[in-house]
N, C-alpha and C positions, 0 to 999 in steps of 0.2 A: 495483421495478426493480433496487435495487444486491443481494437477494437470489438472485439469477440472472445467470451470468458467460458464457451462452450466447453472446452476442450483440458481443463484445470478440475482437479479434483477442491485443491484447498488453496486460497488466495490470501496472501499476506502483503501489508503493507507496512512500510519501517516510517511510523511519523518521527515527526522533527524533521532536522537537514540532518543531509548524508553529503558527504563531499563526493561528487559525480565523477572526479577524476579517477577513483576506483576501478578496476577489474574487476575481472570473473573472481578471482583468488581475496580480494580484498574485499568484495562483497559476500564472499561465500563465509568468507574469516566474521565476519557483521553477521550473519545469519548463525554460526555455530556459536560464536565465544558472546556476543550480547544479548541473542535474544533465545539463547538455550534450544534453536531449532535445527534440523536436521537438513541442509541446502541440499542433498542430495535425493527430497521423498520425492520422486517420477510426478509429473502432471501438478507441482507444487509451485506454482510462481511466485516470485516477491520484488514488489514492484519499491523504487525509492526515488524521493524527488529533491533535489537541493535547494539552495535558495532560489532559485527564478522557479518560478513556476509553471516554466513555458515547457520546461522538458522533464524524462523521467527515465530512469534505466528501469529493466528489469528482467531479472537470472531465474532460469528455468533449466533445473536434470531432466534430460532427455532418455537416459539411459545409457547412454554411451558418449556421452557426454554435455557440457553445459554451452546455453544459450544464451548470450547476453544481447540483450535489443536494447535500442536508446531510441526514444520519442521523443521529437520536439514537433511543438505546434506553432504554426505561422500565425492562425488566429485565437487567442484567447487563452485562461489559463486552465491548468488543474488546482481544486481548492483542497490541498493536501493538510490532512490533519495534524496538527504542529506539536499540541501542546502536551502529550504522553512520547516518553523515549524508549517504547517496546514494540516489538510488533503486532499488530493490530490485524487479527483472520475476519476477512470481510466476505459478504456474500455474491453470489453472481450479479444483482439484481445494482447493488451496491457498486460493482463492480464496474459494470457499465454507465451508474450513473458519476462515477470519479471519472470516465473518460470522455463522458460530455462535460466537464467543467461544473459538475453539481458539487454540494458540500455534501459529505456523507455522518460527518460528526459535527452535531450539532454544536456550538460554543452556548447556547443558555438552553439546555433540553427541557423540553417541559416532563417536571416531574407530578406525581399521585399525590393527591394530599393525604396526612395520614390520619390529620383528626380535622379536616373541614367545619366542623361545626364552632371549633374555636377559632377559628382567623380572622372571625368577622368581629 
């Protein structure tokens, strides 16, 4: 199920560590009171990964009530984005490439220069 992002309207990820020991209620409390979001918007998932990076929860409103999944992987990790302590709404595309173990947040992004002509 969490290998397929078909099915999500809007996908959030909580960087930094989360302490995995959490619940439904304890992660729902992380979604409302830290990152000012609504745990209950239907087809909204938010996905959080603690320090190993072999596993991940993640709490989804169903409508009639909450889903909480835990992924652990036997081979390899997820390259979960560390260094922002908000949640972070990532794309489908994006989505699928965090659950092959891709990085999705660059650590040195290449940016635009703004006046090229002087750098040299």
């Amino acid at each position: 199920m969490l290998n397929n992002a078909s099915g999500f309207n809007r996908i959030f990820v909580a960087t930094g560590y989360t302490d995995l020991r959490r619940g439904i209620d304890g992660l729902a409390g992380i979604i409302r009171f830290q990152f000012k979001l609504d745990p209950y918007d239907k087809n909204t998932i938010f996905l959080f990964c603690g320090k190993r990076n072999d596993r991940i929860k993640a709490l989804l409103w169903e409508g009639d009530g909450f889903l909480l999944m835990y992924k652990r992987v036997d081979n390899g990790s997820f390259r979960w984005p560390r260094s922002v302590s908000e949640a972070l709404e990532i794309t489908q595309s994006q989505y699928e490439q965090l659950m092959q173990g891709f990085e999705i947040v660059a650590k040195r992004p290449i940016r635009e220069m703004e006046n090229p002509g002087t750098q040299m």
